[in-house]
Residue, then its C-alpha position, 0 to 999 in steps of 0.5 A: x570908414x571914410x574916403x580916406x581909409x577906403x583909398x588906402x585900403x585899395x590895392x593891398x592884399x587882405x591879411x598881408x603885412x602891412x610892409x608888404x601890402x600889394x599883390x606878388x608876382x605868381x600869385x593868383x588874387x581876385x578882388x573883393x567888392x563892395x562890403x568893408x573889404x571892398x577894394x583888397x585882393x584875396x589871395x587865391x593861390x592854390x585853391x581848389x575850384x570847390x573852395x573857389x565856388x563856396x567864397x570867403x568869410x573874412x575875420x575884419x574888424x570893419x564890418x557891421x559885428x565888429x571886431x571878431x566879426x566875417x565879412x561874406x564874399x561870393x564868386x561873380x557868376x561868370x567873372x573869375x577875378x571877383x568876389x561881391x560882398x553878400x553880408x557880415x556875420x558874428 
């Protein structure tokens, strides 16, 4: 992914429709950071503190397996708006 890319993706929310791609008001998003996600924002809304603590594995075709592959995001430690990339999966 280039600068380019990486500037459009920012902002958006991950698996939104492309016409509506920023984040609505009364929801809840942190950001993802660093990976091939980095910069969206995950809608959180309604999820339990459990679900929260166990992280995301995200379908992208950007990561490191390609398409079908996940991108693995944890909670920050002490930062409830951030989940850091901790690697690609198959």
């Amino acid at each position: 992914m280039n600068g380019d890319d990486e500037q459009l993706l920012r902002g958006r929310v991950y698996g939104t429709d492309p016409g509506r791609p920023g984040p609505r008001p009364g929801r809840t998003y942190v950001e993802l950071v660093g990976g091939p996600l980095d910069g969206l924002l995950l809608d959180v809304t309604g999820w339990t503190r459990d679900e929260i603590d166990a992280g995301a594995a995200l379908t992208t075709d950007l990561g490191r397996f390609g398409a079908g592959g996940r991108a693995l995001y944890d909670p920050r430690p002490g930062d409830g708006t951030r989940f850091d990339w901790s690697g690609d999966s198959p």
